[in-house]
N, C-alpha and C positions, 0 to 999 in steps of 0.2 A: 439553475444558473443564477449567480449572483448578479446585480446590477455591479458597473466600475464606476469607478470617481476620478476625477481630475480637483485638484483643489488651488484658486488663485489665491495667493495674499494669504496664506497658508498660518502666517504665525505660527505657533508651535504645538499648532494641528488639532484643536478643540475642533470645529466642524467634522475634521478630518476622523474624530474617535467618535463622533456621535454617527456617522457613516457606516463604520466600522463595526460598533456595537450592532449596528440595526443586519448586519449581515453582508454589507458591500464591500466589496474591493477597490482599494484607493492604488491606483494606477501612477499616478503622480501629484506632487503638487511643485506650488513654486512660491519662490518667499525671498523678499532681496534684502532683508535685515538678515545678518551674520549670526548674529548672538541666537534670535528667533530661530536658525537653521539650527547649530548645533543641539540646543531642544528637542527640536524636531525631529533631526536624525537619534535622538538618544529615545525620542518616543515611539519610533516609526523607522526601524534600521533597515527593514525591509522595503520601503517605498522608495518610487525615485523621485528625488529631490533635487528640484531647478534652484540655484540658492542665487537669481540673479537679477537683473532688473527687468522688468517684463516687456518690457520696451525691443530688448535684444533679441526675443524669440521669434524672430521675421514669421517663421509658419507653425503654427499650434499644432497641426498634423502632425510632427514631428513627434513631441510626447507621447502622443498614441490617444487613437478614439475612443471615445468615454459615454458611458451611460447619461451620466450628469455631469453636470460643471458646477462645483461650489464656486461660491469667491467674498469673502470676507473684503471690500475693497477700503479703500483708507475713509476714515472718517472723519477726520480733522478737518476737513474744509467744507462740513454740513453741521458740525457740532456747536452746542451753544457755548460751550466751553472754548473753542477757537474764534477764528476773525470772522468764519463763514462767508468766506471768498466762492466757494461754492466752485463753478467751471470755471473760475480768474486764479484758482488755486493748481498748480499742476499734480495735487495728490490727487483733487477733484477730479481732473479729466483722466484717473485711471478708472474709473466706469467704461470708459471707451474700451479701455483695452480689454476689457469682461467682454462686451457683447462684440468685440474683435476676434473671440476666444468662441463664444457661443454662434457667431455667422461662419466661422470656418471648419467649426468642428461640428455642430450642427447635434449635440445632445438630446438625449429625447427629454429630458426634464434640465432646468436649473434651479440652484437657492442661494440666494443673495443676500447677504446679513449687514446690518450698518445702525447709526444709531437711529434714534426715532425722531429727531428734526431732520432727517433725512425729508420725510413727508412735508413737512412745513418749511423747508428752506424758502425762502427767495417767495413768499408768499404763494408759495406749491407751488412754482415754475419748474425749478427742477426736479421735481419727484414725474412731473407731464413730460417733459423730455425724456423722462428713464423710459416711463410707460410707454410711451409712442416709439421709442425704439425698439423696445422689447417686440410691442404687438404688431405696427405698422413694418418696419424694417428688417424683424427676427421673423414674424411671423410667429411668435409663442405667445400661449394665453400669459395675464399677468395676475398674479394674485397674492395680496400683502396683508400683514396683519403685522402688530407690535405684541412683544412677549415681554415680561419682567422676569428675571433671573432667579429672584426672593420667592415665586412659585411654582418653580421647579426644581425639584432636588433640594437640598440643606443648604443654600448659599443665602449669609446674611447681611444683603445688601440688595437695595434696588435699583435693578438696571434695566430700564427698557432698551429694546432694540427693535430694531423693523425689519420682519425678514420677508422675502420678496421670493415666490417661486412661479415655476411657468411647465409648461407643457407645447413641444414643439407642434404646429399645427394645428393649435388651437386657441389663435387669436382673437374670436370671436364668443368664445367662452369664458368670461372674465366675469370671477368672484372674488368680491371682497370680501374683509372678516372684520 
């Protein structure tokens, strides 16, 4: 049996192919940039594709229950390269709508990808808020680690990123990397 996937913020489905490669079935994902969807569907003609704003899917049961839930969620309002509005940013407070997606569909794994002042926004406020909702509120272990892109695969360029995964009912078992 394969493990399924749900994938939020989907872009034009990198998560989605590293899923895929590893042997999982991606179930759906959802992505409200247009241009990102036709990509998408051109990489992925088999998946069903939400191309809409996530805000509008009132019940994530709908899409259908999933193994894991990725979600690539927006980055611009933890990035040093933006104003780093952080929750005063409305891209910021789509975090919510992940663990909106992970409290009602109730996943047995999730992974969560974003840049890496993710962890140091707001002098680590917000990266505490993530964890406490994950572990306290979701009830998932939380466990992160930052990756650079330049040492995986032939990509010549450095790009750290923070990826963030959990294990449903295993709040109490919390590793770092």
């Amino acid at each position: 049996m394969n493990y399924t996937v749900g994938s939020l913020f989907a872009g034009i489905g990198g998560i989605c192919l590293g899923f895929k490669q590893a042997g999982c079935d991606v179930i759906w994902a959802n992505e409200i940039d247009k241009k990102a969807c036709e990509t998408y569907s051109l990489n992925f003609p088999k998946h069903s594709l939400y191309c809409e704003d996530i805000n509008n899917i009132l019940d994530p049961n709908e899409l259908g229950k999933v193994d894991i839930i990725t979600s690539g969620f927006p980055c611009q309002a933890f990035s040093v390269a933006g104003y780093r509005k952080g929750f005063d940013d409305p891209r910021g407070n789509l975090f919510f709508e992940t663990a909106r997606f992970i409290k009602q569909i109730r996943p047995k794994a999730f992974l969560l990808e974003n840049v890496k002042n993710l962890k140091g926004h707001d002098k680590g406020n917000t990266f505490k808020v993530i964890e406490e909702i994950i572990t306290k509120d979701l009830n998932y272990s939380f466990i992160y680690f930052v990756l650079n892109s330049k040492d995986y695969g032939n990509i010549p360029q450095t790009r750290e990123r923070i990826y963030m995964v959990g294990f449903r009912d295993e709040s109490k078992n919390e590793v770092y990397i």
